[in-house]
C-alpha positions in Angstrom: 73.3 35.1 184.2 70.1 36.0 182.6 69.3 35.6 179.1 67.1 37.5 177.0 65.8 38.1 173.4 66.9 41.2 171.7 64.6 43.8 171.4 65.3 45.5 168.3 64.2 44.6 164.6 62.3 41.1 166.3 59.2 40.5 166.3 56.9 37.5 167.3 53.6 36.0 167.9 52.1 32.9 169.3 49.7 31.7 167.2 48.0 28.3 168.9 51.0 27.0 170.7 53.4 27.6 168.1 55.6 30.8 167.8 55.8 32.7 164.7 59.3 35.5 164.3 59.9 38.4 161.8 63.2 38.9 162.0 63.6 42.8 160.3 67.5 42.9 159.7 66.8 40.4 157.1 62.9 40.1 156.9 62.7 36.1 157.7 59.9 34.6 159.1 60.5 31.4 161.6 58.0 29.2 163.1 58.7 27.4 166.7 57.2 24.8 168.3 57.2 22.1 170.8 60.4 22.5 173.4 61.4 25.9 170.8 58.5 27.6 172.0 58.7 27.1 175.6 62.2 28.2 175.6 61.2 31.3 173.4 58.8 32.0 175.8 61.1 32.2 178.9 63.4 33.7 177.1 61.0 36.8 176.1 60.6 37.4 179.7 64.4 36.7 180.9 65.8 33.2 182.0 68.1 31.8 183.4 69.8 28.8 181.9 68.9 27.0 184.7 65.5 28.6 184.6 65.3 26.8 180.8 66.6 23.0 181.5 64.2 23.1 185.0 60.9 24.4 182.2 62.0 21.5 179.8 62.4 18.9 182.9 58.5 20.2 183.9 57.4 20.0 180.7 58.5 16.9 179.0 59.5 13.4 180.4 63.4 14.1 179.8 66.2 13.7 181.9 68.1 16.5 183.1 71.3 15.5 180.5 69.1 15.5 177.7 67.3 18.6 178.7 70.6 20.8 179.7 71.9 19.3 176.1 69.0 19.9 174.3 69.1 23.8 175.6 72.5 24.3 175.3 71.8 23.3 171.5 68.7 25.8 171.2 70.3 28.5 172.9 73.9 27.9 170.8 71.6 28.5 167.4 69.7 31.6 168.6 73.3 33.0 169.4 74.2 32.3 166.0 71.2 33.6 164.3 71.6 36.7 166.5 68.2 36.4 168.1 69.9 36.7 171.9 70.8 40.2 173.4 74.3 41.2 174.4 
């Protein structure tokens, strides 16, 4: 299943190797960095779950438990807040 950002009423920059969001529905600005933004990142341009844990793995000297957790967890909260398409 591929996962994506919605579309609508979100918007975001990357400003030095952070990630700055406007979300419009409520006008509330977020800042993400670290293992945030390279999920945010994927995510802009589609991922997989799978996709996600394998870019943490790459990018940080995690084990795959702690990186499948650590998604799972990021991905759980962007759900909540909405951020996710259907």
């Amino acid at each position: 299943m591929r996962l994506r950002l919605r579309t609508e009423d979100l918007e975001w920059r990357e400003i030095d190797n952070d990630i700055v969001i406007l979300d419009g529905r409520d006008a509330t600005y977020l800042t993400l960095n670290g293992s945030g933004a390279v999920l945010w990142r994927l995510l802009a341009t589609d991922a997989t779950r799978q996709e996600l844990v394998d870019a943490l793995l790459g990018t940080y000297e995690v084990d795959h438990l702690t990186a499948a957790a650590d998604t799972d967890a990021f991905l759980a909260t962007l759900s909540e807040q909405g951020f996710l398409a259907p």
